[in-house]
N, C-alpha and C positions, 0 to 999 in steps of 0.2 A: 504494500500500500504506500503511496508517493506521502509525504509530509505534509502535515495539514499548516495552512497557514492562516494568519489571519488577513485573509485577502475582504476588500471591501465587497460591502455585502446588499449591494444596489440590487431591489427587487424582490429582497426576501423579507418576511412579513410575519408576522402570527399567523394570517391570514393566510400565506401563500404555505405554509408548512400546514397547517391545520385541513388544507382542501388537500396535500397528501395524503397526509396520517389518514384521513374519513377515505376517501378512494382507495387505500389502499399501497397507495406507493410511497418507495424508500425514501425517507430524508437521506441532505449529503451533509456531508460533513462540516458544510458552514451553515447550513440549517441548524445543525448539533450547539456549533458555537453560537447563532445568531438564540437560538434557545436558555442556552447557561447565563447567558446576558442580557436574558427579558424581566422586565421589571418586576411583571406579575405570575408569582407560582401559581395561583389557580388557574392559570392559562394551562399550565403544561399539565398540572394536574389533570387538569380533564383531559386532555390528551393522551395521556399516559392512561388513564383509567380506561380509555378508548380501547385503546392496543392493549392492554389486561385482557379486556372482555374478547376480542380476538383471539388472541391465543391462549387464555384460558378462561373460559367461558361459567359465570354462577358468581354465585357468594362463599364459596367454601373458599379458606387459607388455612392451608395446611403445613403441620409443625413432625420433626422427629424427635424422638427421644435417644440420644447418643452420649459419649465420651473424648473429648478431646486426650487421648494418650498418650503422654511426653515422653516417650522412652527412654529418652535421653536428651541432655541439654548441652552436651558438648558439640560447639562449631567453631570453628578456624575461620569464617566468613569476614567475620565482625560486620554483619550488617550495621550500618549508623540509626538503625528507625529502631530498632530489638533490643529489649530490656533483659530478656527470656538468656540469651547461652554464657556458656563459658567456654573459656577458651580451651585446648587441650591442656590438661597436667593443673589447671585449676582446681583448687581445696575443693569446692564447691560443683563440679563436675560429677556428672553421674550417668549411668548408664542401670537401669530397671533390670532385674534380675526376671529369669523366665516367669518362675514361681509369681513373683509382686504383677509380672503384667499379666496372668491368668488369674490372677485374685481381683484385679480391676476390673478385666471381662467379666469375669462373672458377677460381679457387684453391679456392674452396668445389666447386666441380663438380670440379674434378682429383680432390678428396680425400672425392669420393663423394657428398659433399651436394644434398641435393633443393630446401631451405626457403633465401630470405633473408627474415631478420625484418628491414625495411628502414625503422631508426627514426632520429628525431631529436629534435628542440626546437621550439619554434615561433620560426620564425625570418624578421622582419620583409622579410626579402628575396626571400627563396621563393616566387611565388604559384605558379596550378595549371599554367602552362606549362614549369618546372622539373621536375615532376616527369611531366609526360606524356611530354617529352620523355625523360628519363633510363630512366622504364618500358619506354618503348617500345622503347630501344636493348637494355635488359636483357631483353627480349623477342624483338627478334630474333635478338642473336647466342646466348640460351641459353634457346629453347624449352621445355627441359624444364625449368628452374627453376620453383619457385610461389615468386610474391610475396607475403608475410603481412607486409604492410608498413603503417604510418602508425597513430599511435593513435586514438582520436576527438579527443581533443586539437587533435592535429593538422591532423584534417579539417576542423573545425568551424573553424581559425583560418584553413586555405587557401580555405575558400571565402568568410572573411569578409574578406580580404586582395586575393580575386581579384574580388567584386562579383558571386557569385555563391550559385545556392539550394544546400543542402546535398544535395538531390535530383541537379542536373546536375552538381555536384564528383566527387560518387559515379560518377556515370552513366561522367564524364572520367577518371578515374582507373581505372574497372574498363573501361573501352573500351583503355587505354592498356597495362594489365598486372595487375593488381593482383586480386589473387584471392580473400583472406580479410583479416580485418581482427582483430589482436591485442588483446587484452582492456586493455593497459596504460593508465596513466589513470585507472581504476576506482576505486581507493586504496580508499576505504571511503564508496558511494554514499550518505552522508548529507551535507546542506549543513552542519548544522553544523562537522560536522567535516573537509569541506572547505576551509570558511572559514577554520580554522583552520591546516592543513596545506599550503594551495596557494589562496589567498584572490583568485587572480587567473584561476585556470584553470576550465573547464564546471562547468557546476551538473550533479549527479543528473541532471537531466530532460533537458538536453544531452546527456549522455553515453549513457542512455536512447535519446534520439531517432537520434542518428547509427547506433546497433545496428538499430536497429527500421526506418529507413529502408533502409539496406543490406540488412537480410534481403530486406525488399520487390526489390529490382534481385536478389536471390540472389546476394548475395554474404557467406557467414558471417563468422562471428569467432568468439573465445574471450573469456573472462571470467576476471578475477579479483581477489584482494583481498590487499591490503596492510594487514597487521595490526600490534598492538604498540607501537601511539604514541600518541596522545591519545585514542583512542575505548574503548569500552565495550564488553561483552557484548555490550548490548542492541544498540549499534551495527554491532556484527558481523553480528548475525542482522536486523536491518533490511535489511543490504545484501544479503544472501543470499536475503532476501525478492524483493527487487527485479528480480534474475537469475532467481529460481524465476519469479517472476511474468511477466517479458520473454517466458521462457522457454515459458512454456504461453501467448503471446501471440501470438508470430512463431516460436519454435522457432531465434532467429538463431546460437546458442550450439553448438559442437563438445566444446571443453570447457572445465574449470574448473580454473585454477590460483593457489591460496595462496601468502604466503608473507609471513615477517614483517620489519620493518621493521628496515635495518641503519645507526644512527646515525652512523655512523663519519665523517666530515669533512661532516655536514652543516648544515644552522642548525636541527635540532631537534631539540635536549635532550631526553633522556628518563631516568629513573631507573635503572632496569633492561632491559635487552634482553629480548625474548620468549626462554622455555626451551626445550627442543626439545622436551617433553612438552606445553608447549600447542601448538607446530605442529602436533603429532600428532594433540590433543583436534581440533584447528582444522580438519586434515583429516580427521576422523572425523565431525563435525558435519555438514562441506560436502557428503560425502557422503550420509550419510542424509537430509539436510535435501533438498539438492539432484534430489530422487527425477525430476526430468527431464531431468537430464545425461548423457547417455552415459561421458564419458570424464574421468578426476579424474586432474590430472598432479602428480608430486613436484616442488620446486624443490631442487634438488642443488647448484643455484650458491649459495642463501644458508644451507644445512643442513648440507652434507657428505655424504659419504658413507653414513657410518652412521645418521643419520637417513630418509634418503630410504629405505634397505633398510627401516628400520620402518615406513615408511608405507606400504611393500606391504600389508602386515598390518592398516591402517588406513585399508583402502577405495580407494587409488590403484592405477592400471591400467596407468599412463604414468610414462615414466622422464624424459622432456621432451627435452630436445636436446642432442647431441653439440656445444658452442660453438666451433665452430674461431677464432670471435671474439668478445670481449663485454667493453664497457666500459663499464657504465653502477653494474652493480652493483659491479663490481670498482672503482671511482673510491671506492669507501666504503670498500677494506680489504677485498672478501670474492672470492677468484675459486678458488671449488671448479672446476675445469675440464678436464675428464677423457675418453680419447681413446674410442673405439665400442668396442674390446677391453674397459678397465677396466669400460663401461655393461654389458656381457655380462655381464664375469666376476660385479657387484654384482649382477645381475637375479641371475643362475644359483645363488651363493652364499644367496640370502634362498627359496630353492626353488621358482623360475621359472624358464619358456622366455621368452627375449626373441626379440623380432620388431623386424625394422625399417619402419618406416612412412613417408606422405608426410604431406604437411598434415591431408589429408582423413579421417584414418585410415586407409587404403587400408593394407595390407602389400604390402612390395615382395619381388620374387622374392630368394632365400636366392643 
């Protein structure tokens, strides 16, 4: 996808996007921008709530109940945004013993749970036999679990640690357990502002490739983007480009989750924290922009409560996950984390039926 700019924007309209969105056809990419820079959110809100009703049609938002599982916090990356690792040989480094991550599972499945989001760090010691191993074990003794585990990050460094192609890491990992593949990593798919944010970790086209390879094996993931710190508009709607365009490539995408960057004990400074009215504009954007995603989820863990109810209203279908564990975002200051009752009561209250789901979006029986 060529670089968005901010080229002038004679002709475009509320008006002239809005007789898209209703007909049916794709906004471009200075539509995206001339939108993030319109005065009034209720415009895009209904927009956005348009294209909801399109691609996923009713009143029902649907939530899972899962585990964010840290297996470990050791990474060599030094992302500047990540409160969460330690470096290798760090006091404070850890790596989950088989035993503790089968007592999690199971704690998650006591307490009703389908999903382990089963993430970590890139960590120098781990290659691909660590985790076929562990898959496998979380495989057999709990069947029913789905493994939405490893970022591209992480794939991309196991198979370059274990001397192997990112084609047969995949092939290993999805033979072993591993089911769909989490959108994290993505931050904001331009190199510049990569370089600047995580100057050690995949480029775009990496991140790119490991999505597009995995769909090939049929094996999906999600997407999403980390906003609010050194990048731009233009920036925003480049990487949105990118997922749209993956997107009508391989299809490898479930769905799409935003959410903005929380400075809190990290090493990058930033002036101001994102407001929850650009979360909203941001999720209003993704939405229409995104016209080949099925499923647009809230993040509640970095928003709160009361924002997330608003972004029902602004194109979101998905309530995202019940966290019975999550220490990645909370290592920053921020752990909105709230039980399946409170997720009900918030769906019900903003004047929805909540459903519960699996990874797949599947709903599960009541």
């Amino acid at each position: 996808m060529a670089t968005v700019s901010a080229a002038p924007q004679g002709g475009i309209s509320i008006d002239t996007i809005a007789d898209k969105v209703y007909a049916g056809q794709r906004i471009t990419p200075e539509d995206a921008i001339f939108l993030f820079n319109h005065p009034n959110p209720l415009d895009l809100a209904a927009l956005a709530n348009f294209q909801r009703q399109r691609k996923v049609p009713g009143n029902t938002v649907t939530y899972i109940i899962g585990r964010i599982l840290n297996y470990t916090n050791v990474c060599w990356v030094r992302c500047k945004f990540c409160a969460f690792y330690r470096v290798p040989n760090h006091d404070e480094g850890y790596v989950h013993s088989d035993e503790a991550i089968l007592d999690k599972v199971r704690d998650t499945v006591d307490k009703g749970g389908v999903e382990i989001l089963f993430q970590g760090g890139l960590n120098p010691k781990l290659k691909i036999e660590y985790y076929e191993q562990i898959f496998s074990r979380i495989k057999e003794e709990f069947p029913g679990v789905i493994l939405h585990a490893l970022s591209p990050a992480e794939i991309i460094y196991i198979a370059h640690i274990s001397k192997l192609t990112l084609e047969d890491t995949l092939k290993r990992l999805h033979a072993a357990g591993l089911h769909s593949i989490p959108g994290a990593g993505g931050e904001i798919l331009v190199d510049r502002v990569r370089k600047i944010i995580a100057p050690y970790k995949d480029t775009t086209e990496e991140w790119l490739e490991c999505m597009r390879t995995a769909s090939a094996l049929g094996i999906r993931s999600t997407a999403s983007m980390m906003f609010g710190h050194v990048e731009t508009i233009e920036d925003r709607v480049e990487h949105l480009g990118r997922i749209r365009d993956l997107q009508d490539e391989c299809n490898p995408f479930r769905a799409f989750i935003t959410w903005n960057f929380q400075p809190e004990d990290t090493n990058l400074p930033i002036p101001v924290k994102a407001s929850g009215l650009d979360y909203l504009k941001t999720v209003a954007v993704s939405r229409i922009f995104l016209d080949n995603v099925d499923n647009l989820q809230v993040s509640i863990l970095t928003q709160g409560p009361k924002i997330a109810q608003t972004a029902l209203s602004y194109g979101a279908n998905d309530f995202g996950s019940v966290m019975i564990e999550e220490n990645v975002v909370s290592a920053a200051g921020n752990k909105f984390i709230l039980s399946a009752e409170e997720f009900e009561r918030l769906i019900h209250g903003a004047g929805y039926e909540a459903k519960r789901r699996n990874t797949r979006y599947e709903l599960l029986p009541e």
